[in-house]
Residue frames relative to the residue before (quaternion, step in Angstrom):
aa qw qx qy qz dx dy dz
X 1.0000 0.0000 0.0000 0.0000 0.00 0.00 0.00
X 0.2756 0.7306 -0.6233 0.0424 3.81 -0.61 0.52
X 0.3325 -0.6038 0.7048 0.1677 3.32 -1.38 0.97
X 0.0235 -0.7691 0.6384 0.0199 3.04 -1.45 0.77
X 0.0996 0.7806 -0.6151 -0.0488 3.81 0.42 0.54
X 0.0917 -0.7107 0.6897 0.1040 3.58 -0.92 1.25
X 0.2468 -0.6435 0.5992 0.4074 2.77 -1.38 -0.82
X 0.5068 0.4587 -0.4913 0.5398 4.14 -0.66 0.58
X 0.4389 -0.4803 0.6484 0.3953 3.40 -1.74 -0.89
X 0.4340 0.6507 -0.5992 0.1705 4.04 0.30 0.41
X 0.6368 -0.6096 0.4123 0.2300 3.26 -1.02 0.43
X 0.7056 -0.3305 0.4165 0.4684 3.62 -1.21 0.21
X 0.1836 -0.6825 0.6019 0.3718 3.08 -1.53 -0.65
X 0.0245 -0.8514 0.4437 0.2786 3.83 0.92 0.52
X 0.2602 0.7287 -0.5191 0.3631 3.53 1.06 0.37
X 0.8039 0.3918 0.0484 0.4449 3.12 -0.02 -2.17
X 0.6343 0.4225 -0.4060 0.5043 3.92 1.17 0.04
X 0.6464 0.5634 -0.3137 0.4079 3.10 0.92 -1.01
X 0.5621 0.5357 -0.3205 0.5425 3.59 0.94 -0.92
X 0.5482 0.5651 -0.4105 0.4600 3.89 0.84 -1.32
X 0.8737 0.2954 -0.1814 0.3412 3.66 0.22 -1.32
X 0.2985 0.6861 -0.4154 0.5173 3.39 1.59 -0.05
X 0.7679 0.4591 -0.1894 0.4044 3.69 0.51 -1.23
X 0.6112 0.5243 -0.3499 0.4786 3.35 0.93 -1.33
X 0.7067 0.4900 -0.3529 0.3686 3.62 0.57 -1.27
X 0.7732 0.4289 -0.3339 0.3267 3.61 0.83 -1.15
X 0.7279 0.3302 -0.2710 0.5363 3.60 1.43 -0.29
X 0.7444 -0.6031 0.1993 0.2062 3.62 0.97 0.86
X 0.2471 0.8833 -0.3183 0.2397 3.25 1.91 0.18
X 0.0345 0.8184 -0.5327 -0.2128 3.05 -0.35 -0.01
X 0.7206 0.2691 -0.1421 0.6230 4.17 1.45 -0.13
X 0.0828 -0.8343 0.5448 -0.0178 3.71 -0.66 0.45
X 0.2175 0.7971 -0.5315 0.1868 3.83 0.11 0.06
X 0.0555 -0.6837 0.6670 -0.2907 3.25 -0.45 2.16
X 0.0794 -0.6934 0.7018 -0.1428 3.45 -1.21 1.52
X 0.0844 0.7854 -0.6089 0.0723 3.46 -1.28 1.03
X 0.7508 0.1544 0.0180 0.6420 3.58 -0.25 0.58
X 0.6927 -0.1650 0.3677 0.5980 2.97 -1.24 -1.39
X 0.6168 0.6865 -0.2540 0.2894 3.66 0.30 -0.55
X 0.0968 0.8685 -0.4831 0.0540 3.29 0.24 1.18
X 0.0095 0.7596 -0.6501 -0.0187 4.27 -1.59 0.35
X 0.1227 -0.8042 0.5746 -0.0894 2.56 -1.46 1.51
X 0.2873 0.8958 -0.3223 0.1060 3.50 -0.18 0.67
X 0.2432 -0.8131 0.5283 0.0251 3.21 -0.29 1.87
X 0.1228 0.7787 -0.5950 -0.1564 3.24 -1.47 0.25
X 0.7998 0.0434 -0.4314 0.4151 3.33 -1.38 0.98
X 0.8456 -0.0283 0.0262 0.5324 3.91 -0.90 -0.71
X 0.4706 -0.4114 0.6582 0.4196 3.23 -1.74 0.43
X 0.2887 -0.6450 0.6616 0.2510 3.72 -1.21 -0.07
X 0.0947 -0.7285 0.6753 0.0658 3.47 -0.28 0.94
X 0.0626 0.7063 -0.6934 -0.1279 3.75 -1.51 0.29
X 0.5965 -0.6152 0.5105 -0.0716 2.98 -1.14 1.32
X 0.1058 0.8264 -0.5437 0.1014 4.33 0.77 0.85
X 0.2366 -0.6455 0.7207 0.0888 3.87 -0.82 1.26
X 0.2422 -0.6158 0.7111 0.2377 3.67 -0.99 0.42
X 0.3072 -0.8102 0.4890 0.1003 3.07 -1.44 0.99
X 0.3475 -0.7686 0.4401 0.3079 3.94 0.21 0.12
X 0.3394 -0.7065 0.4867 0.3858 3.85 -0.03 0.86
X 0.2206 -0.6067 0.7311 0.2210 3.33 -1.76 0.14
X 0.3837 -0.7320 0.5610 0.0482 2.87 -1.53 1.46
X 0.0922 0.8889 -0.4274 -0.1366 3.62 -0.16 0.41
X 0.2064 -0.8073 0.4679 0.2946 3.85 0.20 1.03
X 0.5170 -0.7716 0.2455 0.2778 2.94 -1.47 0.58
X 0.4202 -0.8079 0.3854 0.1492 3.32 -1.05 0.09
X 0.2449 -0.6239 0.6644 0.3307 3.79 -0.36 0.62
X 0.8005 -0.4457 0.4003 0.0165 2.50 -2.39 1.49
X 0.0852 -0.7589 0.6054 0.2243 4.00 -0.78 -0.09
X 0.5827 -0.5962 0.5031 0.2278 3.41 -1.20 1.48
X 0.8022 -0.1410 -0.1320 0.5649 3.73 0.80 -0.76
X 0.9163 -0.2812 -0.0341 0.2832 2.21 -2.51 0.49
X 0.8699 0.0317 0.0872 0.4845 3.58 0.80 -0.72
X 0.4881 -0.7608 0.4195 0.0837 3.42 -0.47 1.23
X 0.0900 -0.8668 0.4836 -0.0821 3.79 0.09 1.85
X 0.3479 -0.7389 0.5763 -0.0276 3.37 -0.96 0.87
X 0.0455 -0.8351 0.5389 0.1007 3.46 -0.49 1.14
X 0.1748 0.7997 -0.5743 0.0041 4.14 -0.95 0.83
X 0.7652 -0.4317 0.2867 0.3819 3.03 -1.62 0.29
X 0.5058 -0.7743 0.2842 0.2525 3.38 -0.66 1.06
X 0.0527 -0.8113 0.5279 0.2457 3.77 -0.37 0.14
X 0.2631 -0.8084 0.4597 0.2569 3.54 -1.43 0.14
X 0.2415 0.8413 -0.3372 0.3466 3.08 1.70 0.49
X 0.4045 -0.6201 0.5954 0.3119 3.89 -0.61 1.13
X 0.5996 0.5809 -0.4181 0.3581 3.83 0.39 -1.02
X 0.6360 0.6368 -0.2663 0.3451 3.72 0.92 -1.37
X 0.5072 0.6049 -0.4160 0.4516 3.73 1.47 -0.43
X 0.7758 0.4820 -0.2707 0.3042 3.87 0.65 -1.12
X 0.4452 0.6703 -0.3525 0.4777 3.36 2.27 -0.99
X 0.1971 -0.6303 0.6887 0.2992 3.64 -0.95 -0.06
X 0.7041 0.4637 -0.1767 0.5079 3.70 1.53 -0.84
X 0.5997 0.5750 -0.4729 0.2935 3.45 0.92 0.66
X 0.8510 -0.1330 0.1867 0.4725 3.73 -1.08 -0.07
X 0.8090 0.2683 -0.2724 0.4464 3.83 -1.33 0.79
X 0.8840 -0.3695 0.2853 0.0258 2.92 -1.60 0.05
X 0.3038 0.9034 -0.3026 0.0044 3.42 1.06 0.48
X 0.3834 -0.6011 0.6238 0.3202 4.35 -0.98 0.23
X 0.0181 -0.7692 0.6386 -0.0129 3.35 -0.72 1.36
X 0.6416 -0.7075 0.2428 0.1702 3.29 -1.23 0.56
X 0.4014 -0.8637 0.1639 0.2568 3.74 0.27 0.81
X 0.5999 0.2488 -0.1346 0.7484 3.37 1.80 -0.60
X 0.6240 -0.4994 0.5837 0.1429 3.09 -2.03 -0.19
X 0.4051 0.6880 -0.4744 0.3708 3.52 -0.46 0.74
X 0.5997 -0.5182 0.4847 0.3699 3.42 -1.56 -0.79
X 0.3899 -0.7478 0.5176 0.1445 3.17 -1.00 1.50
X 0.2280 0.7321 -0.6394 0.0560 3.95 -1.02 0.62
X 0.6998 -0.5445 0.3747 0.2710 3.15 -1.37 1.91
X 0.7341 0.4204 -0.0039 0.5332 2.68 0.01 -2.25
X 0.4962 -0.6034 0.5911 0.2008 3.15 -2.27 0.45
X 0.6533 0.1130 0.0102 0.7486 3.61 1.61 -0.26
X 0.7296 -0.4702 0.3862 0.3122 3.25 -1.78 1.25
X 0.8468 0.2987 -0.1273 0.4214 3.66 0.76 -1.45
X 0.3489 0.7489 -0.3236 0.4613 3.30 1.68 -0.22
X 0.3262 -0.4981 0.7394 0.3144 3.98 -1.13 0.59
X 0.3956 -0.6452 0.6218 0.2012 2.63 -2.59 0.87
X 0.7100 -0.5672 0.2141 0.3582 2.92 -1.72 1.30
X 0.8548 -0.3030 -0.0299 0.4203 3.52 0.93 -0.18
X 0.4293 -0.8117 0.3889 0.0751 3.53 -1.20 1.53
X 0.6403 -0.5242 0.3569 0.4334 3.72 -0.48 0.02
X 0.5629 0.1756 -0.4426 0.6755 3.31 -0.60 2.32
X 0.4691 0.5705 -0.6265 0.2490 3.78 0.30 0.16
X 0.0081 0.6357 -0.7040 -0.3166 3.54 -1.25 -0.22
X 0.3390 -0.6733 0.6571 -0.0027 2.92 -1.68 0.91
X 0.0913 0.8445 -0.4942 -0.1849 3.10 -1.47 0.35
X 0.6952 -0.3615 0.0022 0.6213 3.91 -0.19 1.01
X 0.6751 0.5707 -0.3349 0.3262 3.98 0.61 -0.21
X 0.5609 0.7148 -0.2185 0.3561 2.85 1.41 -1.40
X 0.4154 -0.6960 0.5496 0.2024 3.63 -0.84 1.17
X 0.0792 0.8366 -0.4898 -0.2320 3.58 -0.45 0.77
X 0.7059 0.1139 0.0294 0.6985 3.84 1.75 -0.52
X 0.4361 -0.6688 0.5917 0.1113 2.84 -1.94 0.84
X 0.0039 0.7955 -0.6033 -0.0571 3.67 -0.79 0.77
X 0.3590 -0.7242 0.5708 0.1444 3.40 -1.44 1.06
X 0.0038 0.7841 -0.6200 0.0267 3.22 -1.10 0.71
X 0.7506 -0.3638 0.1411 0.5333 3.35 0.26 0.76
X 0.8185 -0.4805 -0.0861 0.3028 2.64 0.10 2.03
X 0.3317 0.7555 -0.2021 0.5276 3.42 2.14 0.51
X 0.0391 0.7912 -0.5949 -0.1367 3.77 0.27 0.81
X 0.1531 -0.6463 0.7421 0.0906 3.99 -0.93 1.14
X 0.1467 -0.6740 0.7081 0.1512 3.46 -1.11 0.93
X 0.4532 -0.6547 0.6032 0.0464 3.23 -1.40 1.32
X 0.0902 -0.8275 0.5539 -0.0173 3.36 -0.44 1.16
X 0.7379 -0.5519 0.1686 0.3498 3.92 -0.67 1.11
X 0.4059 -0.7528 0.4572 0.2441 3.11 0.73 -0.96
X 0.8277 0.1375 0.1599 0.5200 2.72 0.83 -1.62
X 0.6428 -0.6513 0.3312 0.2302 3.66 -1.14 0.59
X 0.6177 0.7036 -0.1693 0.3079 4.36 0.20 0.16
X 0.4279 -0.6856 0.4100 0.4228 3.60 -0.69 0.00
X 0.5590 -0.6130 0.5129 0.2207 3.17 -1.53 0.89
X 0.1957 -0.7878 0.5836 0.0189 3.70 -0.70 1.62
X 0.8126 -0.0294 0.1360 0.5659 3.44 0.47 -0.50
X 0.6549 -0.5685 0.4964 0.0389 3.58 -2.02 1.09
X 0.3348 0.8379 -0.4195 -0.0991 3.64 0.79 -0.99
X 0.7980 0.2624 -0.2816 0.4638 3.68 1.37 0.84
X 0.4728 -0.7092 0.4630 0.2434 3.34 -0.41 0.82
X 0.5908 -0.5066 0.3776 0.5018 3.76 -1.45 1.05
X 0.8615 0.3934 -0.1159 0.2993 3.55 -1.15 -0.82
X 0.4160 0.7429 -0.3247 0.4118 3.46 1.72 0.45
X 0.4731 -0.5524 0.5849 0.3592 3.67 -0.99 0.29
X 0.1314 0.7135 -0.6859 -0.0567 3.04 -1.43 0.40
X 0.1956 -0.8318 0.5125 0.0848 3.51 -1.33 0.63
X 0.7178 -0.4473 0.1594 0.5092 3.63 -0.73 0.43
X 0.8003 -0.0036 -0.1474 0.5812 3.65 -1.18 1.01
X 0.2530 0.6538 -0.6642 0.2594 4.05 0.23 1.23
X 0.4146 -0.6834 0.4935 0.3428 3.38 -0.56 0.87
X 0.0523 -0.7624 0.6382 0.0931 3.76 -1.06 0.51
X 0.8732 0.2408 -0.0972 0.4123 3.76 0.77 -0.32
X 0.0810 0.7117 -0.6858 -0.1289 3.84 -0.15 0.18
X 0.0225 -0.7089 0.7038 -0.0399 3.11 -1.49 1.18
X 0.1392 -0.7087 0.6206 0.3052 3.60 -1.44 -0.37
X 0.4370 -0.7707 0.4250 0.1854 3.10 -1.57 0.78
């Protein structure tokens, strides 16, 4: 595409465009837009590039004081309700997570996770991997009992003191 508003009746120069696009191609241009005088050139080649901007809403994260161990446990009133497995905020006993990052059962996609409802654990026991910039920290129980319930999925966020386990002891 090239606009050329001159002014007179002289021709192009298809000499001096052609050379124009010769360049654009060898140094990757993709728009060009040269003005002289009265004498103006424009010249796009292939797509318009269109870019497409989602605004993002900041996340605020207050701060938090550290846990001493591996994972950060929470004692409540038990419940005996099957429903109570999906609550992260229902009844018993749960291993919450200590940093922020990305939660994964398992230690590898094809790999079993480190542990499933009926484990027993005991404060050593690895129960999940979390990513933190690009850093897997395995997260080790803390605490002593049998694993009742999951309350996050592999590949989930997780932030500081998300519940990830409800066990009893």
């Amino acid at each position: 595409m090239a606009d050329s508003p001159k002014t007179g009746d002289a021709p192009f120069d298809l000499e001096k465009l052609q050379q124009l696009v010769e360049m654009m191609e060898k140094h990757g241009l993709s728009e060009v837009h040269l003005k002289r005088g009265d004498e103006q050139w424009r010249l796009r080649r292939g797509a318009r590039e269109v870019l497409h901007a989602i605004p993002q809403q900041p996340v605020y994260h207050a701060p938090q004081q550290f846990a001493a161990a591996p994972a950060a446990v929470q004692s409540m009133a038990p419940a005996a309700s099957q429903s109570a497995a999906a609550d992260p905020n229902a009844g018993g006993l749960t291993i919450k997570s200590p940093t922020i990052g990305t939660f994964y059962s398992a230690p590898a996609p094809t790999d079993p996770a480190f542990v499933s409802v009926g484990s027993v654990v005991t404060p050593e026991t690895v129960v999940c991997s979390i990513e933190q910039m690009k850093v897997f920290n395995q997260i080790q129980a803390g605490v002593s009992g049998t694993i009742t319930a999951i309350l996050v999925k592999s590949g989930d966020a997780v932030e500081y003191d998300t519940p990830l386990f409800r066990y009893q002891s």
